[in-house]
PDB file of N, CA, C and O in Angstrom:
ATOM      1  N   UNK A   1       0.844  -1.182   0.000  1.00  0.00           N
ATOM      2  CA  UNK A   1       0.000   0.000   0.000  1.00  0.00           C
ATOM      3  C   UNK A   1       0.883   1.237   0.000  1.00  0.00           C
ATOM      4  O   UNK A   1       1.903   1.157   0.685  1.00  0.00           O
ATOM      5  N   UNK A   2       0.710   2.093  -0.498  1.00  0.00           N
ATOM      6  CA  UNK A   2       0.719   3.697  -0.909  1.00  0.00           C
ATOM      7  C   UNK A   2       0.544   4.238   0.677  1.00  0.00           C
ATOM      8  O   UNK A   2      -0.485   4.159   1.348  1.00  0.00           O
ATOM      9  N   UNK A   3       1.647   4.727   1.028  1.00  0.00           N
ATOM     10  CA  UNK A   3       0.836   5.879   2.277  1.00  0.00           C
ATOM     11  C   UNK A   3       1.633   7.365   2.026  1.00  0.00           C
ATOM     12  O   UNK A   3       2.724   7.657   1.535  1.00  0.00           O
ATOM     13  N   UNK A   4       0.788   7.958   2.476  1.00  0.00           N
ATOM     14  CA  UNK A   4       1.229  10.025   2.571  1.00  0.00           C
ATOM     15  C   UNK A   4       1.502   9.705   3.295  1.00  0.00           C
ATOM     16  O   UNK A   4       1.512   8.603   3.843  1.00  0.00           O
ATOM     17  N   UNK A   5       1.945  11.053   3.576  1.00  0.00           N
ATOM     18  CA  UNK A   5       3.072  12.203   4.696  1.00  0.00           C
ATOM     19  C   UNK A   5       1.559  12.159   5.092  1.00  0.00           C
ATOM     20  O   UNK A   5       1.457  11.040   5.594  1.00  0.00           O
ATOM     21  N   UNK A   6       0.089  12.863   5.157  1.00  0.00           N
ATOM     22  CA  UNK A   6      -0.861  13.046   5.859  1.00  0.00           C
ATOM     23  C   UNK A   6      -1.525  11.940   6.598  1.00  0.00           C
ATOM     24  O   UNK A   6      -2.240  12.165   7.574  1.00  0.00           O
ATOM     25  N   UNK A   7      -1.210  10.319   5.975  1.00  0.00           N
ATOM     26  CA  UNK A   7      -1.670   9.393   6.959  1.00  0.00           C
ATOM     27  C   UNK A   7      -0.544   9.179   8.480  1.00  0.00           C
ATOM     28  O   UNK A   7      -0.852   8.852   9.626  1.00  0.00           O
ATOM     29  N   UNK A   8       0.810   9.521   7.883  1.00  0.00           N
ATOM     30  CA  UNK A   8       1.432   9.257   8.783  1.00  0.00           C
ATOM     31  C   UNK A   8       1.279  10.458   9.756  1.00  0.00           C
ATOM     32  O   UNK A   8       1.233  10.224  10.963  1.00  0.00           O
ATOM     33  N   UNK A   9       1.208  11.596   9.344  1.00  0.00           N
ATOM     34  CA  UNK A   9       0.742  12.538  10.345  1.00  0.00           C
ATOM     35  C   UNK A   9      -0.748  12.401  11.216  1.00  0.00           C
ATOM     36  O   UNK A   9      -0.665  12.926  12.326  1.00  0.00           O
ATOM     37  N   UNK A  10      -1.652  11.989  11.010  1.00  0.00           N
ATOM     38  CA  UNK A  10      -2.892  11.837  11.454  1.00  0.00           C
ATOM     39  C   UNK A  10      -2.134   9.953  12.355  1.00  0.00           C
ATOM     40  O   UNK A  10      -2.384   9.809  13.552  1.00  0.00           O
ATOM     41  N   UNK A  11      -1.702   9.343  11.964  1.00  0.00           N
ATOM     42  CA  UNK A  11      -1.127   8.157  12.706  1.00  0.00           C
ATOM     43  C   UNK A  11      -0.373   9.171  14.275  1.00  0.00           C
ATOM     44  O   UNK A  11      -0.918   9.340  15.366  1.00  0.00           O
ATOM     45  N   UNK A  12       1.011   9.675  13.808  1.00  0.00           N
ATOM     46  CA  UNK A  12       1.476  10.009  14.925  1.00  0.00           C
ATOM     47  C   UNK A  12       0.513  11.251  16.036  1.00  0.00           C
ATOM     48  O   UNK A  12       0.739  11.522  17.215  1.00  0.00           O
ATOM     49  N   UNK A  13      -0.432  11.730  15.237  1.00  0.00           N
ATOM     50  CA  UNK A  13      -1.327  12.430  16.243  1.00  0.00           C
ATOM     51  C   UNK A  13      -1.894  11.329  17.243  1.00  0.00           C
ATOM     52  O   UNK A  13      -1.653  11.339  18.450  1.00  0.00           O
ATOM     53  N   UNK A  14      -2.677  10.378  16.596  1.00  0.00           N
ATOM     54  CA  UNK A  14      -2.947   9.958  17.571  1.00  0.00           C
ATOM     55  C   UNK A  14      -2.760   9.125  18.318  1.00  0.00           C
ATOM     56  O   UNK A  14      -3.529   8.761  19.208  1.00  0.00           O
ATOM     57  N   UNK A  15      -1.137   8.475  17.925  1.00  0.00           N
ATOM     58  CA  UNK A  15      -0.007   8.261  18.875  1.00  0.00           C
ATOM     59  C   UNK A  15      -0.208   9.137  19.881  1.00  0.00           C
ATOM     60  O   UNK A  15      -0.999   8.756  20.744  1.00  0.00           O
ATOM     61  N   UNK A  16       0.337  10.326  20.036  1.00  0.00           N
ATOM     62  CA  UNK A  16       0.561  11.544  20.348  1.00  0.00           C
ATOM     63  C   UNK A  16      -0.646  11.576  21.707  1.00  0.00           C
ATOM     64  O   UNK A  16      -0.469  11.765  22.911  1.00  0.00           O
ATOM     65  N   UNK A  17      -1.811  11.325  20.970  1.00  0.00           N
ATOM     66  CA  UNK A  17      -2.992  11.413  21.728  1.00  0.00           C
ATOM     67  C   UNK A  17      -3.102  10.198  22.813  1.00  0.00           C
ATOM     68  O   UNK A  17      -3.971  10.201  23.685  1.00  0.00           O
ATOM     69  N   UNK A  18      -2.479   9.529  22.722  1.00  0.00           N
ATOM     70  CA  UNK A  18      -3.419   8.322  23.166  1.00  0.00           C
ATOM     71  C   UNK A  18      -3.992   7.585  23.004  1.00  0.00           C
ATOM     72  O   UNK A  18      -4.104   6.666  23.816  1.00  0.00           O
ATOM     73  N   UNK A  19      -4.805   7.647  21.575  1.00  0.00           N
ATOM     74  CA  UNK A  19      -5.613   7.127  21.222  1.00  0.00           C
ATOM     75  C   UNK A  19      -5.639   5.644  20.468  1.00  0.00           C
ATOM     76  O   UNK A  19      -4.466   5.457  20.145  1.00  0.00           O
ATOM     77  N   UNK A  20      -6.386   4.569  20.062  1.00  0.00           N
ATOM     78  CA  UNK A  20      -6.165   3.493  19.466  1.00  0.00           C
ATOM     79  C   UNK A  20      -7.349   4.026  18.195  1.00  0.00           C
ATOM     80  O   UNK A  20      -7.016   3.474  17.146  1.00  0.00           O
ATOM     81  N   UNK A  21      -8.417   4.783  18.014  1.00  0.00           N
ATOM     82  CA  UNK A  21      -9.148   4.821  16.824  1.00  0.00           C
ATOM     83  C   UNK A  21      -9.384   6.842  17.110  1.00  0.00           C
ATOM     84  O   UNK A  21      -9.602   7.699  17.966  1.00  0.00           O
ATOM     85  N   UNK A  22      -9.026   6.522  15.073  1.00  0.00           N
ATOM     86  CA  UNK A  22      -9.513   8.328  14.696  1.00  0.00           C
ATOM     87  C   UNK A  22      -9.806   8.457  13.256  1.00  0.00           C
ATOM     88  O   UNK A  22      -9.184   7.705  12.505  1.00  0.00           O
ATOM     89  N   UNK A  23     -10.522   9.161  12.825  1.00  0.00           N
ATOM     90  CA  UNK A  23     -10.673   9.165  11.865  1.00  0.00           C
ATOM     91  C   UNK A  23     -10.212   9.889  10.840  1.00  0.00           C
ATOM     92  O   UNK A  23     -10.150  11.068  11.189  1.00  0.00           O
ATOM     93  N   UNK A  24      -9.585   9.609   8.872  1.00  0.00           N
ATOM     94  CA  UNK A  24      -9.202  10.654   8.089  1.00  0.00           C
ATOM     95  C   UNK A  24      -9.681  10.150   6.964  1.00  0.00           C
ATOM     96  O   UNK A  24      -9.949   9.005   6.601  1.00  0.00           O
ATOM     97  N   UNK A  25      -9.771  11.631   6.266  1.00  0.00           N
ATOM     98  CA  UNK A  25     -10.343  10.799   4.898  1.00  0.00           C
ATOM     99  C   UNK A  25     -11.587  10.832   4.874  1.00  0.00           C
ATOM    100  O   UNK A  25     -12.210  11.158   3.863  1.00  0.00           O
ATOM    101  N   UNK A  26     -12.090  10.530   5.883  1.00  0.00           N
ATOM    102  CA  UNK A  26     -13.860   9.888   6.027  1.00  0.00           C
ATOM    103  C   UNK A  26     -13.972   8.494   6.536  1.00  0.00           C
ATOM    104  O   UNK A  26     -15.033   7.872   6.573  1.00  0.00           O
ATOM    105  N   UNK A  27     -12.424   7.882   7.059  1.00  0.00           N
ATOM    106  CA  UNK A  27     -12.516   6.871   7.570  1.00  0.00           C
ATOM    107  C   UNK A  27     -12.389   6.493   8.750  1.00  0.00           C
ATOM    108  O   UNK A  27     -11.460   7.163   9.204  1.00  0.00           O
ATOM    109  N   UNK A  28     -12.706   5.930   9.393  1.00  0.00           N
ATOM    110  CA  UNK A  28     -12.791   5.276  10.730  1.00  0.00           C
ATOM    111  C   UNK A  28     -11.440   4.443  11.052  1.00  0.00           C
ATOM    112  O   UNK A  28     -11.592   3.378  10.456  1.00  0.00           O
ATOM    113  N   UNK A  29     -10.328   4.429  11.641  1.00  0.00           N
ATOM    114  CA  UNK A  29      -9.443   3.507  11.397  1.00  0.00           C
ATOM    115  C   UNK A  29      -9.181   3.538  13.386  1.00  0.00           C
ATOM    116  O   UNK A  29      -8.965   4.546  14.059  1.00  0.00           O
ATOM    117  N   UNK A  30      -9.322   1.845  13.974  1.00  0.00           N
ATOM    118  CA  UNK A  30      -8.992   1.154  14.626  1.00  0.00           C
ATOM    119  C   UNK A  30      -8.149   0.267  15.103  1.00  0.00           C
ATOM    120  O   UNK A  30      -7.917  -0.586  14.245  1.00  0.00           O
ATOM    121  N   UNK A  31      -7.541   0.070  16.167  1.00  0.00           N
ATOM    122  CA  UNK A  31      -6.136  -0.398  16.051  1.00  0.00           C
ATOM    123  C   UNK A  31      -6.136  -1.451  18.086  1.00  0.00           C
ATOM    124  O   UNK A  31      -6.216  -1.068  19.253  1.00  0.00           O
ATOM    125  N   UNK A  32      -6.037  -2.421  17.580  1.00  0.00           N
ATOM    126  CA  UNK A  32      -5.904  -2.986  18.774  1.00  0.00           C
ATOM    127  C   UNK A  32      -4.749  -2.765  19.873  1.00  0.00           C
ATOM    128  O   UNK A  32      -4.991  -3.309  20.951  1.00  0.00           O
ATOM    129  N   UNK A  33      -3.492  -2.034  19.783  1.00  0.00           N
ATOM    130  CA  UNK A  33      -2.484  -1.653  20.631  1.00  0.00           C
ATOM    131  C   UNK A  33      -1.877  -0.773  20.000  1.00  0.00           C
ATOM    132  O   UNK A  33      -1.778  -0.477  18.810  1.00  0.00           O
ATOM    133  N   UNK A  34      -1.258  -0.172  21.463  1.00  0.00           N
ATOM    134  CA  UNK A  34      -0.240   1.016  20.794  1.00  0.00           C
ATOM    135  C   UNK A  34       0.891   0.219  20.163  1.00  0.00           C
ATOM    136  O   UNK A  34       1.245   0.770  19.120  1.00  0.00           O
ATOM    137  N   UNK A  35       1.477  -0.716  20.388  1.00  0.00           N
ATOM    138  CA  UNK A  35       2.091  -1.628  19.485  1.00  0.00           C
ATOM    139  C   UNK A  35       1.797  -1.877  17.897  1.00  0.00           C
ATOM    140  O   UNK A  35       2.724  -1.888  17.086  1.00  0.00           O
ATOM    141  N   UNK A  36       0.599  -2.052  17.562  1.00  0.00           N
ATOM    142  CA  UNK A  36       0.396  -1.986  16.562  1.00  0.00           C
ATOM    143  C   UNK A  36       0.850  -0.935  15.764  1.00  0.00           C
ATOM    144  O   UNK A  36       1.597  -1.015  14.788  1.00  0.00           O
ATOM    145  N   UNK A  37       0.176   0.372  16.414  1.00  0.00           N
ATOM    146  CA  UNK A  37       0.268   1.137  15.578  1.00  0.00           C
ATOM    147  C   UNK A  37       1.887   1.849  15.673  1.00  0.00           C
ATOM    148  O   UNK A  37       2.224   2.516  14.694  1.00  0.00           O
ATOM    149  N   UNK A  38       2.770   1.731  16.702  1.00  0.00           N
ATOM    150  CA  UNK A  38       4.143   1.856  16.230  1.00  0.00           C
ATOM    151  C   UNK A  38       4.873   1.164  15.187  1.00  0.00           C
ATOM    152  O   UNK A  38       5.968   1.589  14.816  1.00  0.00           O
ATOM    153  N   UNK A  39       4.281   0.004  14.631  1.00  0.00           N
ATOM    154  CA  UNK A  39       4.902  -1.076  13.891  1.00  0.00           C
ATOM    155  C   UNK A  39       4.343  -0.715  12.638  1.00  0.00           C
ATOM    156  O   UNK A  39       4.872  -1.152  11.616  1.00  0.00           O
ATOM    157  N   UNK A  40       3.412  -0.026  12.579  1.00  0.00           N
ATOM    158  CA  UNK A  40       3.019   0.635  11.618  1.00  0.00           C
ATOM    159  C   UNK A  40       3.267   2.071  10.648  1.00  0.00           C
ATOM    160  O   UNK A  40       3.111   2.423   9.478  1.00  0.00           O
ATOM    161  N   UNK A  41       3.865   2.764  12.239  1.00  0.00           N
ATOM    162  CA  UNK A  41       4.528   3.453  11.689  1.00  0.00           C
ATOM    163  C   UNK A  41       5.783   3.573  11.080  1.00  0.00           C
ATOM    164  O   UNK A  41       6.211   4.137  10.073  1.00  0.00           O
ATOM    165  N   UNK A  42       6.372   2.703  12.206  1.00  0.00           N
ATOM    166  CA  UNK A  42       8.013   2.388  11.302  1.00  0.00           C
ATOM    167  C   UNK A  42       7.952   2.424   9.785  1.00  0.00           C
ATOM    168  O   UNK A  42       8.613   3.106   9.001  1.00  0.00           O
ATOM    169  N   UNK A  43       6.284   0.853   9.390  1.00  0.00           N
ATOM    170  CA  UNK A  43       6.415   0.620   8.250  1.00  0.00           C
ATOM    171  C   UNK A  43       6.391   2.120   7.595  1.00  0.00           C
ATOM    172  O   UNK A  43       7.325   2.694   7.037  1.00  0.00           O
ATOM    173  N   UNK A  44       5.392   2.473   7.764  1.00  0.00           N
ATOM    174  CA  UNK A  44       4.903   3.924   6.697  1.00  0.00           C
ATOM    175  C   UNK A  44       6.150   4.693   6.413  1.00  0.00           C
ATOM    176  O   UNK A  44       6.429   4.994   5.252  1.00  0.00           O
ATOM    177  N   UNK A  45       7.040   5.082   7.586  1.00  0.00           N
ATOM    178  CA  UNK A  45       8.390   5.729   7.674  1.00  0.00           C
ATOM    179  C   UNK A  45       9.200   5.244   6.681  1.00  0.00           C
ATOM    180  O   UNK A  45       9.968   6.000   6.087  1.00  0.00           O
ATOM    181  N   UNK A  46       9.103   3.745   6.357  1.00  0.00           N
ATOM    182  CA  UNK A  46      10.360   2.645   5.873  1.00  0.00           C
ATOM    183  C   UNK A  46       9.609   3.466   3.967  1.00  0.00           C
ATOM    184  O   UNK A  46      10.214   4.107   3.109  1.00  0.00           O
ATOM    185  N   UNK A  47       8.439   3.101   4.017  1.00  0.00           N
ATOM    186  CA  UNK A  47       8.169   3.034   2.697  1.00  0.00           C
ATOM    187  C   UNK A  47       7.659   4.559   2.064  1.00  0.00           C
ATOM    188  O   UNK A  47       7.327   4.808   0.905  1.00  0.00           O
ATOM    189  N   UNK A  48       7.707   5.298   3.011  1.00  0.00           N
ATOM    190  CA  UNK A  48       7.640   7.033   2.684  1.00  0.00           C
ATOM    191  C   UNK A  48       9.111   7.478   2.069  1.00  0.00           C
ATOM    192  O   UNK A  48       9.368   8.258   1.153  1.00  0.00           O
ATOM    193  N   UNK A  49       9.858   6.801   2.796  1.00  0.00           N
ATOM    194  CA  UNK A  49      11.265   7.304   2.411  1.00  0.00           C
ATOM    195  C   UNK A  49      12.074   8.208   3.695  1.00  0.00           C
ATOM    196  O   UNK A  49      12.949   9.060   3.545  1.00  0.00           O
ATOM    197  N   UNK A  50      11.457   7.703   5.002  1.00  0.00           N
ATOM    198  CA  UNK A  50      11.877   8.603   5.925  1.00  0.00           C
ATOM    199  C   UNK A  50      12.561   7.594   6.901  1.00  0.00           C
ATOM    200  O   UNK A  50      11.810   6.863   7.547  1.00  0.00           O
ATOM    201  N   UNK A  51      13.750   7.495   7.052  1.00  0.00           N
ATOM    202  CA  UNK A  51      14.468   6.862   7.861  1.00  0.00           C
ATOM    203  C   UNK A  51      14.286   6.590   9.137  1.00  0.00           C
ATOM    204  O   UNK A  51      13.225   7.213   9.190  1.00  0.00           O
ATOM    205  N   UNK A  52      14.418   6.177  10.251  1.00  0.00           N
ATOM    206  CA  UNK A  52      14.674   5.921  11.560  1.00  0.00           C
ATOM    207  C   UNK A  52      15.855   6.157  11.969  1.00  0.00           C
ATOM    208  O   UNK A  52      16.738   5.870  11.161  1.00  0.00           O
ATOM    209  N   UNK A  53      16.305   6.752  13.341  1.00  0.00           N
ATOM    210  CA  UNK A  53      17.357   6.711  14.153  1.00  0.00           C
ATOM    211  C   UNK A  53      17.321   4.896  14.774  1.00  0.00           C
ATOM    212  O   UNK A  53      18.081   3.932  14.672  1.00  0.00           O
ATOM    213  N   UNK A  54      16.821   4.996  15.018  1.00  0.00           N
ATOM    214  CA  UNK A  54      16.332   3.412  15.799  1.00  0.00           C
ATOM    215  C   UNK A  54      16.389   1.829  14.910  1.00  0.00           C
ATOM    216  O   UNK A  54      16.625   0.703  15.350  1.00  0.00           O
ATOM    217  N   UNK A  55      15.985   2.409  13.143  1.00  0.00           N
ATOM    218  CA  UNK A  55      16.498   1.620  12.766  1.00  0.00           C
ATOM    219  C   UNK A  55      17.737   1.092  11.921  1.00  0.00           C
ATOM    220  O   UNK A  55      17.799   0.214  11.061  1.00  0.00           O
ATOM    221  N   UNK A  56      18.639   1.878  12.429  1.00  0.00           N
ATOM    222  CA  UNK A  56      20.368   2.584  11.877  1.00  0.00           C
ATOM    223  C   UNK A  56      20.744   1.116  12.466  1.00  0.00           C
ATOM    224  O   UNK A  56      20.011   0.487  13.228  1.00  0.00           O
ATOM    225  N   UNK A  57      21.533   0.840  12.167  1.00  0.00           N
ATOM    226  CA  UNK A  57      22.721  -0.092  12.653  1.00  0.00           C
ATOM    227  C   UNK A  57      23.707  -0.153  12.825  1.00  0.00           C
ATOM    228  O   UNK A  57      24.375  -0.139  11.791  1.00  0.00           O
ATOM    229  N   UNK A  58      24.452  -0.254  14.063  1.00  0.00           N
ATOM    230  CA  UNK A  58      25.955   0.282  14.032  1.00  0.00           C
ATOM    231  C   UNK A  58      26.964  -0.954  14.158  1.00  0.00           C
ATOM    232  O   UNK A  58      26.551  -1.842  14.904  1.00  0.00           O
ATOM    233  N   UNK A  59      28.194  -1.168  13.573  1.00  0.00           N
ATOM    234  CA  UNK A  59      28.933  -2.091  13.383  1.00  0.00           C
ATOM    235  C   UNK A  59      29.987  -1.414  14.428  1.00  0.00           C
ATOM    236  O   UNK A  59      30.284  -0.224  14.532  1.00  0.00           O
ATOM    237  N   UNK A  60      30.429  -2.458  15.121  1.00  0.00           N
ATOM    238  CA  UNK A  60      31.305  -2.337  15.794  1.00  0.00           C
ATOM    239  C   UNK A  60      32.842  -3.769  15.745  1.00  0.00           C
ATOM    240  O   UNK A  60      32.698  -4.793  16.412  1.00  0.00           O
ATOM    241  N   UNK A  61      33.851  -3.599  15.079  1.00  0.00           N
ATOM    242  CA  UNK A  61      35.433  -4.195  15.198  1.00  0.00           C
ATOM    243  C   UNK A  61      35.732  -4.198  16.294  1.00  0.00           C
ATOM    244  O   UNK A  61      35.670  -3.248  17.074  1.00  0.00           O
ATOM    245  N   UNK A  62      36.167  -5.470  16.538  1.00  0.00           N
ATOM    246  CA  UNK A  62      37.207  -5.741  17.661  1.00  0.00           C
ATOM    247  C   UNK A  62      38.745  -5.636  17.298  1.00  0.00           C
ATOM    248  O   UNK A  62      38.773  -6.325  16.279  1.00  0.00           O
ATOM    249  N   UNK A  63      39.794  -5.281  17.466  1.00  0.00           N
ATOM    250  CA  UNK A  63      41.054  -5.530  17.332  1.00  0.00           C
ATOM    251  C   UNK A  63      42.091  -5.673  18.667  1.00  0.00           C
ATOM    252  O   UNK A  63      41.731  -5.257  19.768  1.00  0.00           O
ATOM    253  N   UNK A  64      43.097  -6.153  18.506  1.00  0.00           N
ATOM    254  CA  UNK A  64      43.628  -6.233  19.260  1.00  0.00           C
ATOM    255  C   UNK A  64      45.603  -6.848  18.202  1.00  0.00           C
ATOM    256  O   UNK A  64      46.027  -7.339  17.156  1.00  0.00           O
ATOM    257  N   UNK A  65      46.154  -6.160  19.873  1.00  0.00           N
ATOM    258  CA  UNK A  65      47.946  -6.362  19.096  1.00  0.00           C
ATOM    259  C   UNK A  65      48.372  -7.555  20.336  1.00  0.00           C
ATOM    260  O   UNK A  65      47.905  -7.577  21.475  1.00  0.00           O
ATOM    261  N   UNK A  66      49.119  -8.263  19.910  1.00  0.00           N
ATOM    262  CA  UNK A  66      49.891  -9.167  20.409  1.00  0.00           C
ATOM    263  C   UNK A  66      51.352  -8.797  20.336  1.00  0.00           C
ATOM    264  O   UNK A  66      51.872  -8.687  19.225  1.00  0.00           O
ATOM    265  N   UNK A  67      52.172  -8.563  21.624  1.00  0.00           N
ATOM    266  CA  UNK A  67      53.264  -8.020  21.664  1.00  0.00           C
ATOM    267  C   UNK A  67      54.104  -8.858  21.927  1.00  0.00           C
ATOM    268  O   UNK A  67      55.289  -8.537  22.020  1.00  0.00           O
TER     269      UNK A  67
END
């Protein structure tokens, strides 16, 4: 699915809010946990084109000298 910058904004509102159901569009949209709808947002983030701090990955080398 296709999502806007305006679903994900109306999503993190009502993150924001508290809330599990709000409506846009003219639609009614319901959500059984705030879990859900974070996992949802990631997605929307992933496929909007808007990165995460959270989902960066950092590589870390070990080295070491033998004397």
């Amino acid at each position: 699915m296709s999502w806007t910058q305006t679903e994900l904004d109306a999503l993190d509102a009502a993150i924001a809010q508290g809330v599990l159901s709000y409506t846009i569009n003219g639609k009614t949209v319901t959500y059984r946990s705030l879990d859900d709808m974070l996992k949802l947002r990631a997605q929307m983030q992933r496929e909007i084109g808007l990165g995460t701090v959270q989902s960066a990955k950092r590589v870390t080398y070990l080295s070491f000298k033998r004397d």
